[in-house]
Wavefront OBJ file of the C-alpha trace (Angstrom):
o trace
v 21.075 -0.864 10.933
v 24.127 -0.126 9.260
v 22.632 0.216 5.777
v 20.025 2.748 7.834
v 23.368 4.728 9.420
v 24.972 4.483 6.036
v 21.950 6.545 4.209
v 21.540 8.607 6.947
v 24.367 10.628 5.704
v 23.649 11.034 1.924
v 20.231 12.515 3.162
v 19.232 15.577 5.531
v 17.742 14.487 8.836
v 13.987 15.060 7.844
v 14.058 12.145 5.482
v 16.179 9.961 6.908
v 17.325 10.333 10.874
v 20.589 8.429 11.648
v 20.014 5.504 14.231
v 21.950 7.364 16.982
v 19.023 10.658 16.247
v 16.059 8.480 17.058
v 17.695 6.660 19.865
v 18.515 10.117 21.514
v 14.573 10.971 20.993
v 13.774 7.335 22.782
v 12.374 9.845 26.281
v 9.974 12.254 24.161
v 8.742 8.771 21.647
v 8.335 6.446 25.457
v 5.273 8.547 26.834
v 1.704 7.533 27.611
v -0.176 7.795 23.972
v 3.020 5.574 23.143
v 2.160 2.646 25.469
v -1.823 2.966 24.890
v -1.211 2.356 21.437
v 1.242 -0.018 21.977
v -1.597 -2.422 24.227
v -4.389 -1.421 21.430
v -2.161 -2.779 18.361
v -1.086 -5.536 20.057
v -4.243 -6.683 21.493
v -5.548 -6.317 17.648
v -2.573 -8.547 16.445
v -3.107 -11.044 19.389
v -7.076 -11.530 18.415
v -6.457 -11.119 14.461
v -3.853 -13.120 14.999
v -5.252 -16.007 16.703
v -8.667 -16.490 14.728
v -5.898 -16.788 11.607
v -4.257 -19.484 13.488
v -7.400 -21.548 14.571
v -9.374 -21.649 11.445
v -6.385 -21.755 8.938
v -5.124 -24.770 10.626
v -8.433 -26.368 11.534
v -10.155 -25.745 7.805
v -6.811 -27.398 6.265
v -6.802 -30.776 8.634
v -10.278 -30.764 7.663
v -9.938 -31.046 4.187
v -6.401 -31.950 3.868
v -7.487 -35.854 2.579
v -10.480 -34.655 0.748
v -11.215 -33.429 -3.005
v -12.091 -30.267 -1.542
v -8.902 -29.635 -0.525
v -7.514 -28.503 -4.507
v -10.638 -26.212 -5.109
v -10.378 -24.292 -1.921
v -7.039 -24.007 -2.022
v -7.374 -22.618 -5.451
v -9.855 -20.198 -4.213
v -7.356 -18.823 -1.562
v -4.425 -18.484 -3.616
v -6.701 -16.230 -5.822
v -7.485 -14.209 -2.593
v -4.110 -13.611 -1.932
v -3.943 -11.405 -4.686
v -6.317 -9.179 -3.394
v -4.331 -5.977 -2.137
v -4.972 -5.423 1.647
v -5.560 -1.435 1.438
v -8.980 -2.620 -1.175
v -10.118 -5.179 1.738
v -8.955 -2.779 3.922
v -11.177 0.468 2.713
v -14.036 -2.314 2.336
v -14.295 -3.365 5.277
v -14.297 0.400 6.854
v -17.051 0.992 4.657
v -18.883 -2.158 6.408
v -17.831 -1.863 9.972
v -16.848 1.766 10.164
v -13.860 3.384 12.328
v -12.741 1.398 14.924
v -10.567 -2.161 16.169
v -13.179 -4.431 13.849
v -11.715 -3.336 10.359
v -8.225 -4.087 11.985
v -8.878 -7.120 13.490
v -10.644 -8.442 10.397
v -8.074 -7.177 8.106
v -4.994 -9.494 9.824
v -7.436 -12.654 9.944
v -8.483 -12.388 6.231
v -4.568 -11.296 5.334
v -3.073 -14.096 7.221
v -5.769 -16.753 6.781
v -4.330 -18.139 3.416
v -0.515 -18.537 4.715
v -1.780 -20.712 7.546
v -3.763 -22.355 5.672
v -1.733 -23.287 2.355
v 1.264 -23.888 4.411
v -0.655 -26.559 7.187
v -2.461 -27.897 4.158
v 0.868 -29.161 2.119
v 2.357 -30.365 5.108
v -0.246 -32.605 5.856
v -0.973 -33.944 2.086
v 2.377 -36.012 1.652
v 2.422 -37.802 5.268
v 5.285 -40.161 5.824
v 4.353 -43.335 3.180
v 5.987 -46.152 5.726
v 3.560 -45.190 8.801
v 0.943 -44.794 6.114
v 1.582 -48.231 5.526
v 1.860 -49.124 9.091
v -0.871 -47.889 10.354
v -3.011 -49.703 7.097
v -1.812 -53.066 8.542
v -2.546 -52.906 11.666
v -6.039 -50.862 10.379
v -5.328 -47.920 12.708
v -8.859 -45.906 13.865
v -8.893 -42.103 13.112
v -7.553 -41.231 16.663
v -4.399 -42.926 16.051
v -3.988 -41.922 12.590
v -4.079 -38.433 13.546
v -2.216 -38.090 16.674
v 0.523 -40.303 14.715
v 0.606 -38.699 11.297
v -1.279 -35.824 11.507
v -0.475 -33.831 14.818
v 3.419 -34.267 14.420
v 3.075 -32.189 11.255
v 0.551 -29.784 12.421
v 2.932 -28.647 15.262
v 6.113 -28.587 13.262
v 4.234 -26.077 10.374
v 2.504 -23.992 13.441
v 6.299 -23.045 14.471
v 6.761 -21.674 10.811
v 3.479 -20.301 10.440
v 3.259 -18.473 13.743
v 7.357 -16.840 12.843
v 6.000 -15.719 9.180
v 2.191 -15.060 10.344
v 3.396 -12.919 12.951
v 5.382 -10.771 11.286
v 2.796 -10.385 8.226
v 0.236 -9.789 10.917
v 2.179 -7.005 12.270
v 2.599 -4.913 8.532
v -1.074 -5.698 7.914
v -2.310 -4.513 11.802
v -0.361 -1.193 10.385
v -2.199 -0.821 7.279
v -5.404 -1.651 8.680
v -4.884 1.404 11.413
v -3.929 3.512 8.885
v -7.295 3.212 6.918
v -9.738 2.645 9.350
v -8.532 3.441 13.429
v -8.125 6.241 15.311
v -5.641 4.936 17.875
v -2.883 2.241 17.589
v 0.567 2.148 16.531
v -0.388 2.515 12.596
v -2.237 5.779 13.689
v 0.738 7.490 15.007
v 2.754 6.339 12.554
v 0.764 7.884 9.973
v 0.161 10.627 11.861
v 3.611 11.302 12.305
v 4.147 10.447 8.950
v 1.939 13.136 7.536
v 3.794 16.369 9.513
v 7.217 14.527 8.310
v 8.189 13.571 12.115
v 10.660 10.968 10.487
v 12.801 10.614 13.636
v 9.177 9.411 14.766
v 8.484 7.386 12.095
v 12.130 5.639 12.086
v 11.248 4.839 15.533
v 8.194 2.895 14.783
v 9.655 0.792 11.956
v 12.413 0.002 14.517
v 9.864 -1.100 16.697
v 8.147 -3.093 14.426
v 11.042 -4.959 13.770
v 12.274 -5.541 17.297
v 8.821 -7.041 18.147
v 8.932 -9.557 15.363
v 12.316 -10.553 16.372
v 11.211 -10.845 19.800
v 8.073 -12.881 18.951
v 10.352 -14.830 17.086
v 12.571 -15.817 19.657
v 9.593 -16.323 22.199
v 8.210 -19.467 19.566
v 12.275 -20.927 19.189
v 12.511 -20.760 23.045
v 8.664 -23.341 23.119
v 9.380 -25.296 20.690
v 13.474 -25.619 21.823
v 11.831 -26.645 25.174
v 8.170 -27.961 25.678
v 8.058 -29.367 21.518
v 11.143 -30.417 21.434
v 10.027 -33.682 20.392
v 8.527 -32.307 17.731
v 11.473 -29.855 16.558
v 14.315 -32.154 16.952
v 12.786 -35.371 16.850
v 13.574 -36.085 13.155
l 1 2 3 4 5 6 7 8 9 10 11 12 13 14 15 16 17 18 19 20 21 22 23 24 25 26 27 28 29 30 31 32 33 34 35 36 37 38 39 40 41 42 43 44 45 46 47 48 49 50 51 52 53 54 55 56 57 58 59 60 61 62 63 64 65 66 67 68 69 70 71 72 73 74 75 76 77 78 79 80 81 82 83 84 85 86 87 88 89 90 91 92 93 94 95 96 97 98 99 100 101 102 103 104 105 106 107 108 109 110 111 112 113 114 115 116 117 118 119 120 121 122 123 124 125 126 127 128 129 130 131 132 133 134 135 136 137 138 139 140 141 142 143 144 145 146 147 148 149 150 151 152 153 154 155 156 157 158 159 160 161 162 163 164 165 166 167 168 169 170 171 172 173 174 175 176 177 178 179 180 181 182 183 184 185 186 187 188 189 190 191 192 193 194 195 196 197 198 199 200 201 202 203 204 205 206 207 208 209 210 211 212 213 214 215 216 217 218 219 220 221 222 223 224 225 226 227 228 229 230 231 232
């Protein structure tokens, strides 16, 4: 913010709009198209989101004691390079206009973080309860719900503070190339006619959600996981 105020007064106010210019603006941003958007981006983040979450974290216990687990995660980490404008445009071109390029863009986007991340926290368990659990020849059950479901719950915490955040940029992009509503819409839209107070706005709202998601997951897992956060 202070960097932002700082600028603000090497450059006129239709590139870059002090803090205290947008904030006076808050009444004419804080109408109806505002909050519509608002629900349709974050209803696109929520789903996106949450597919990410499930099958990063499920594919990764899967295969997290298997040979597969080197080749696939090879095969990610070259997807990751993949800019998310190309899979972007692609998949307008296969689903058209509309939530489905959005929603498919986060998943794909955020898939490999959830995954890579869950997957090398659960490759290097604890050796000692390794070795436990080998003497006393411990079923799957107990093997997973002692080594395995510790670890996935500690890594969800970072991956649902970094996912979220990544998820939001990527929602943007995504309604940039292929929506006609959302958050990313008026921000391009805005963007476009050089509304910058406008545009200002948005980033700052961008970054106010992630903080608040942020704080939502430390308030869980300081509460219902503690166990899991403060155990060690």
């Amino acid at each position: 913010m202070v960097l932002w105020a700082v600028l603000s007064l090497f450059f006129p106010v239709y590139i870059i709009p002090s803090p205290a210019e947008v904030l006076q603006n808050l009444p004419e941003f804080l109408n109806a198209r505002f909050f519509a958007a608002l629900g349709i981006t974050l209803w696109r983040i929520f789903v996106g989101f949450s597919v990410s979450i499930l099958i990063g974290t499920a594919l990764a216990t899967l295969l997290s004691n298997t040979k597969l687990s080197d080749p696939v995660s090879a095969m990610v980490q070259a997807f990751q390079v993949i800019p998310a404008v190309t899979v972007g445009v692609i998949l307008v071109i296969v689903f058209g206009v509309g939530s489905a390029p959005p929603i498919l863009l986060i998943t794909l986007m955020t898939l490999p973080l959830i995954f890579m991340n869950t997957l090398q926290a659960l490759k290097f368990p604890d050796p000692k309860q390794v070795e436990y659990l080998d003497s006393i020849k411990a079923d799957r059950k107990l093997r997973f719900s002692t080594l395995m479901k510790p670890q996935i719950i500690k890594i969800t915490r970072i991956n649902l503070i970094l996912g979220f955040s990544m998820a939001s940029k990527i929602a943007v992009t995504g309604e940039f190339i292929g929506s006609q509503d959302g958050l990313g819409y008026l921000l391009n839209k805005a963007r476009l006619v050089f509304a910058m107070k406008e545009v200002f706005f948005y980033i700052l709202l961008f970054i106010l959600l992630t903080v608040l998601f942020q704080g939502l997951v430390e308030l869980v897992y300081a509460t219902f996981l503690r166990k899991y956060t403060y155990g060690d």
